[in-house]
N, C-alpha and C positions, 0 to 999 in steps of 0.2 A: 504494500500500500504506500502512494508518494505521500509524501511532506502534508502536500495539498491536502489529498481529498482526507490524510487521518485529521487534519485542522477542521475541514468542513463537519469532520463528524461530530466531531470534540463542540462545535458551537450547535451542530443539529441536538446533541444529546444537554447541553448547562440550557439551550433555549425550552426545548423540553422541562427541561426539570425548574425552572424558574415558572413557566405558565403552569407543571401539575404544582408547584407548590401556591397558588393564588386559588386553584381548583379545590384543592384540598379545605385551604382556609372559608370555602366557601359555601362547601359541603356540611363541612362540619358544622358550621351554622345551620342547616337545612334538616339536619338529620338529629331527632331529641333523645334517641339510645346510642350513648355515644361506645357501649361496646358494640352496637354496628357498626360503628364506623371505625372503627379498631381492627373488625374482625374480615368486613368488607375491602377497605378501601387504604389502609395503611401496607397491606403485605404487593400493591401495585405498584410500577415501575416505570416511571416514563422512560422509554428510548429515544424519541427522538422528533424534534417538531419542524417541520419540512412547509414551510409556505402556511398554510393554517390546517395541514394535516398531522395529527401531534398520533405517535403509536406509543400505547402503552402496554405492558409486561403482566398477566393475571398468570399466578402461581398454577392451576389447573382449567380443565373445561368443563366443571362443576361450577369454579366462580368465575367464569366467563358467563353461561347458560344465568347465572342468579342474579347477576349483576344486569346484565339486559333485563331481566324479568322486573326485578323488584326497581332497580335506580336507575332507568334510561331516560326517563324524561328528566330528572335532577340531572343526572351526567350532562345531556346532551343541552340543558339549560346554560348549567355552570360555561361548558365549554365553549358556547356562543360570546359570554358574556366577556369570556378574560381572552378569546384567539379571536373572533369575530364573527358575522353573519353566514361567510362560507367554510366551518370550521366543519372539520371533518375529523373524523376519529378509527382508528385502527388497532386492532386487540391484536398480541401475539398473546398463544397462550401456552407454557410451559407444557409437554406431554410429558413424563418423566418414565421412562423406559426400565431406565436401571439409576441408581444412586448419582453413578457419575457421567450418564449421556444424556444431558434437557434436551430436546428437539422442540426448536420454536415455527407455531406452524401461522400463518395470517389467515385471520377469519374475517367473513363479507360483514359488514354493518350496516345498519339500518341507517336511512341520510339522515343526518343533522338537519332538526327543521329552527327557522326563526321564531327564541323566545328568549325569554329572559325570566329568572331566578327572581321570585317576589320578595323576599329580605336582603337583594345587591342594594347595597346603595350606589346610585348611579347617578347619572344626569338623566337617562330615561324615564318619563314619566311611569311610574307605578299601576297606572289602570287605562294603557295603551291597550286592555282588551275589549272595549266599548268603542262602536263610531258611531255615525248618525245612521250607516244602516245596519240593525240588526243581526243582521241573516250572517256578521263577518263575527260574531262573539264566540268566544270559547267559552265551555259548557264548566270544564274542571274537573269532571266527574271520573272516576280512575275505573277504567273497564274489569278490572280484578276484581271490582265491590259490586258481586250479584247475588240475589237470594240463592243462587243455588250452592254455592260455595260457604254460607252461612249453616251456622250450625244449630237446628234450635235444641231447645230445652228446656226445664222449669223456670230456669234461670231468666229467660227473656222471652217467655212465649207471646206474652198481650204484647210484648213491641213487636214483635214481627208479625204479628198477627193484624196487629194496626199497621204497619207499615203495607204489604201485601195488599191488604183493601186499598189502602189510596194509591197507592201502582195500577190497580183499576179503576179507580173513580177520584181520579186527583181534583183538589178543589169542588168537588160533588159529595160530599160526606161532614159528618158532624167530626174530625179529627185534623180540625182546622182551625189553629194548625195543630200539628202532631210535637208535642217537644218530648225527646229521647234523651234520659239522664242516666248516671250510674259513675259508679269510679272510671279510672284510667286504664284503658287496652281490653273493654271487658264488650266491642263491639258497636260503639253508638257509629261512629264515622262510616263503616261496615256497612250499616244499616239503613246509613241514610242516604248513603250513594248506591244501595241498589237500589231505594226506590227511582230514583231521577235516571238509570239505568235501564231499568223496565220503563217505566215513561216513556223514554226515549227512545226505545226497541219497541214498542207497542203503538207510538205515534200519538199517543193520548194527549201530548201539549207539544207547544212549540218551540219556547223557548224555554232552556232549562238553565239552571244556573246554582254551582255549590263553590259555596267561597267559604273561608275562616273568617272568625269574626278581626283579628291579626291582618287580614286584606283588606278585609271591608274602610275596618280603619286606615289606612296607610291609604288605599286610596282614596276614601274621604276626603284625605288631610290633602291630600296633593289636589284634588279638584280642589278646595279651598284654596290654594297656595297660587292654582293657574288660573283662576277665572272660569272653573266648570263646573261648579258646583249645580246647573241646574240641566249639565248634559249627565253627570253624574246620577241626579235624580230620575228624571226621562227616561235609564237607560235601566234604572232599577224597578221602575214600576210599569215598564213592560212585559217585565219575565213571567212567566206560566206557571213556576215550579221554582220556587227559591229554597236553597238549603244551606241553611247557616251552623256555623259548626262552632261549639267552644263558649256560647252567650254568655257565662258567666263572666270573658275578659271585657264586657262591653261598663264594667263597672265603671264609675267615676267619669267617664267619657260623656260631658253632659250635648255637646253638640251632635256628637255620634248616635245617641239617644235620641235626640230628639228628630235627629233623620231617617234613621230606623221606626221611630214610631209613624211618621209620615208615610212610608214605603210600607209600612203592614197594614197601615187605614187602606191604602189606596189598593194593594193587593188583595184582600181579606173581602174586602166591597165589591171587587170584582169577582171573587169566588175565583182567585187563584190559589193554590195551595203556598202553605210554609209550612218547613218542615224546621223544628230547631233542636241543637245539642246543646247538652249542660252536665258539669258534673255534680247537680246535688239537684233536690227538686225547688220547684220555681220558685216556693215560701219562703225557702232558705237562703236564695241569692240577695245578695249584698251589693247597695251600692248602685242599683239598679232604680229609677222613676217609677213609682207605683203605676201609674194611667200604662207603663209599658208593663209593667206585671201581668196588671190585671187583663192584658191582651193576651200573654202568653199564656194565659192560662185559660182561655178560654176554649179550647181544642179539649185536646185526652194529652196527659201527660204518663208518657212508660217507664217503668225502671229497669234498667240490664243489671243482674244482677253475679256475682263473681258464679263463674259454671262449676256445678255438682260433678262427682269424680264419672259420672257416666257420659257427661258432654265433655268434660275434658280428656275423657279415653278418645271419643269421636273426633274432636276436633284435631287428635293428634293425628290419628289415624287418616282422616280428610287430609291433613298437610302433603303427606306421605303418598297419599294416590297424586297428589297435587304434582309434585317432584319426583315422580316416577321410581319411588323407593319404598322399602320395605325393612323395618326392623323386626327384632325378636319380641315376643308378647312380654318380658320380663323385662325388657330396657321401658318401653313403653307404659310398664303399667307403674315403673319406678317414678319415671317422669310425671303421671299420672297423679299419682300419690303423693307426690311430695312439690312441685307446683301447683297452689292451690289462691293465689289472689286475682288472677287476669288471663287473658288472653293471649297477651304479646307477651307474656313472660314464658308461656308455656310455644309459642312460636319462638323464640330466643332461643330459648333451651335445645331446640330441634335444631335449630338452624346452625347451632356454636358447635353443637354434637357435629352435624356433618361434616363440617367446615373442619372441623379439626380433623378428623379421619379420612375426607379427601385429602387435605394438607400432608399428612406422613403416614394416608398408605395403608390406613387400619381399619381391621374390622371393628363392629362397633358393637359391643356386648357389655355386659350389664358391669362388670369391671373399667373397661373404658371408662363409659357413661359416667359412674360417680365421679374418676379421675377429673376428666373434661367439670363437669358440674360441679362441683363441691362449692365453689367459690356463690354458687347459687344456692343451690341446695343442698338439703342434708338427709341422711338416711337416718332417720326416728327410729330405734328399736323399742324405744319406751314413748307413749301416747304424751304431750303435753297436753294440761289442761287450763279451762278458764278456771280453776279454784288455784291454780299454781300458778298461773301468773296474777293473778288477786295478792296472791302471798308475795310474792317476787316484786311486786310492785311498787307493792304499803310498804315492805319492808326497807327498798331501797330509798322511797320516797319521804318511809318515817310517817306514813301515815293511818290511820284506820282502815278497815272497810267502810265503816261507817261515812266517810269522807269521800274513800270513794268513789263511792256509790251516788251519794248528794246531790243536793242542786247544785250546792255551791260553785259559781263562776272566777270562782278566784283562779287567776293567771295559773300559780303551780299544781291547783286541781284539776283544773280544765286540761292542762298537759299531762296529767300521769294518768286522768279517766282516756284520752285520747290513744296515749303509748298502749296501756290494758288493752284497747279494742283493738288495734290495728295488731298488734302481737295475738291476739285471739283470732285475725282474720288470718294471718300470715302462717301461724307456728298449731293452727288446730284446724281441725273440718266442718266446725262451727260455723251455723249461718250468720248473716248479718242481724236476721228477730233473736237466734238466739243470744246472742253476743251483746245486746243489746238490751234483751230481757235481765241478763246476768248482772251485766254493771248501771245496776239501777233501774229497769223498767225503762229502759231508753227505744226510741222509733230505732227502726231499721235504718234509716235516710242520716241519723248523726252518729250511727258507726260508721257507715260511708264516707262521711264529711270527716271525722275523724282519721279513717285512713287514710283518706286524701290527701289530710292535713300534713301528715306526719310520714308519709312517701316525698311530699314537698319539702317538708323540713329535713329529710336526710339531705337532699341535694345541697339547702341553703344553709344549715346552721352544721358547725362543725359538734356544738352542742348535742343537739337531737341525734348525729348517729352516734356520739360516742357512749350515748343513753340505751340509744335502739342493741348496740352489741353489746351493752356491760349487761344490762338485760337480759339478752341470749345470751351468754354464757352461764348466767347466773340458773337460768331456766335449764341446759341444758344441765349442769350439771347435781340440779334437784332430780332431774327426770331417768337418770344414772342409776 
């Protein structure tokens, strides 16, 4: 190889790796499990970025196939945003024969289309997906969110069951609107994008439309900022089928509020459907204009409730027809059994399993399994219960049962009745009534708010996890 052409390579490969490193940062913004993004997107390698064709380096053809599947619209967003309009993308993907021969083979891609990433900050305006005609708007809807691919169960029958009816008579029924609540990864998003899926397969409306409440805002604020505040509006009380996602962040947002209440008189009179998520029910949100309450709540409000160990057998088993694979009934009922708060945790767990034993080549049996997991979960040979973390609680808290149990709202009450539940939801097979009967005769809906609470607070307070594991340890080793 001359002088030359190894220099040209040397600047194709630091140009590479200077745009995946802007890629990267931008992702990770985008992506809220950030051992996804660990587990997807750090083991890639730029090789080399040639005019605005950038090729990059996926360790096998497992996470070449998963990465299309699950991140191509994110990929092929980012990628527009930091290479340009005609940015083109190229996968080698590692075969690995023997230890010491990679064979890197070039796989065809799908074209990079014109978008852009909605939390870039950029100079482009944020809600370039509206013009004056209609017919040019993008829906948002993620075709992987169909009822068939949903799993029911006790756990969430009346919301799919509501949902369903208005996939056939959208805006023609008393479930209008429909608001879908429940903790985090336990199917509301799921749910609310296959109805606007069926809709749209069915031809039942015309215009459909699922945004977060995170967009909605953002681009409010920029129609404000540009002078479109009332193309902005026009372009919201057109839609046939609005699905809002997340309504609990629209808190303290008083202008956002009060456009949103405009856009639900004006849809709701028309007998257009709204469809909204929330993580608590509608009484309990905060921060929110009553006259908009009392609109949300004028539909059917459903709860998703964390899935019983027989939906959670299924839904593993549904992943697995999903990705053309098949484990052992002992890895899967371990998985079963001992992920027990959500949905995406129990998708995680499958997904980290694979990942890891495509990566080095393993079969994947019930030894594996805990290896890989542990860090997640744990194998219980002794039951925790709600009367032992009652004990573990008071004890560490220094406080009664009697307390508690309480009304009392005092700050350090209200956090150690909160840890109690959400360790009752996490470390037992206890429902959210029972859980909630036990520490005080509490609703179902404020052990949820409590779990919530306190999955929030592990991220934000270095406090709350060093509680949440002195806790678990303390539990596991009463349960000894």
């Amino acid at each position: 190889m001359s002088l030359d052409s190894q220099s040209a390579d040397n600047a194709e490969k630091l140009a590479a790796q200077a745009a995946w490193k802007k890629c990267l940062d931008i992702i990770r913004d985008n992506i809220n499990n950030q051992q996804s993004f660990k587990t997807w997107f750090e083991p890639i390698v730029p090789l080399k970025l040639v005019g605005e064709e950038i090729t990059i380096q996926v360790p096998s053809q497992f996470f070449y196939e998963w990465i299309e599947e699950n991140y191509y619209t994110l990929l092929k967003r980012t990628i527009i945003d930091v290479i340009g309009r005609n940015a083109k993308l190229t996968y080698s993907v590692v075969v690995q024969r023997s230890p010491i021969e990679p064979v890197t083979v070039k796989l065809p891609q799908q074209p990079v289309e014109q978008t852009s990433v909605r939390e870039v900050k950029t100079s482009r305006v944020a809600f370039d997906f509206y013009k004056s005609n209609v017919q040019r708007y993008e829906s948002y809807l993620n075709p992987k969110y169909v009822f068939e691919s949903f799993i029911k169960g006790d756990c969430n029958a009346l919301a799919f069951a509501a949902a369903k009816s208005i996939a056939e008579t959208p805006g023609k029924n008393t479930f209008n609107p429909l608001v879908l609540y429940g903790g985090v990864g336990l199917g509301k998003t799921h749910l609310a994008q296959a109805i606007g899926n069926a809709v749209r397969a069915r031809q039942k409306a015309e215009m459909i439309l699922y945004v977060s409440c995170e967009k909605f805002t953002l681009d409010f604020v920029n129609a404000i900022q540009t002078n479109r505040r009332s193309e902005f509006s026009a372009f919201y009380r057109n839609v046939d089928l609005l699905i809002i996602d997340d309504i609990q962040f629209f808190a303290d947002k008083e202008k956002t509020q009060e456009e949103v209440f405009h856009i639900f008189n004006t849809l709701h009179q028309a007998n257009k459907q709204i469809v909204l998520t929330c993580d608590r029910p509608i009484k309990e949100l905060r921060g929110l204009e009553e006259r908009l309450l009392s609109r949300f709540a004028w539909g059917l409000s459903a709860d998703l409730q964390a899935p019983d160990y027989e939906t959670r057998l299924a839904i593993l088993q549904k992943k697995m027809e999903d990705n053309g694979t098949s484990l052992p009934r002992d890895v899967i009922e371990f998985i079963a059994t001992n992920v027990v708060s959500n949905i995406r945790e129990l998708e995680g767990c499958l997904i980290k399993l694979m990942a890891t034993a495509s990566l080095h080549g393993r079969e994947i049996d019930l030894s594996l399994t805990k290896t890989v997991l542990k860090d997640i979960i744990r194998d219980r040979t002794v039951n925790i219960t709600l009367e032992m973390i009652e004990k573990v609680v008071c004890d560490y808290y220094k406080l009664s049962p009697n307390d508690l149990k309480g009304k009392s709202r005092k700050q350090e009450l209200a956090l150690a009745r909160q840890l109690a539940m959400f360790l009752g939801k996490t470390l037992t097979n206890s429902s959210f009534k029972t859980i909630g009967l036990h520490f005080g005769g509490r609703d179902h809906s404020t052990v949820i708010h409590a779990v919530n609470t306190i999955e929030k607070g592990q991220n934000e307070s270095p406090e709350i996890r060093k509680d949440v594991e002195e806790l678990k340890k303390r539990l596991e080793i009463l349960a000894l």
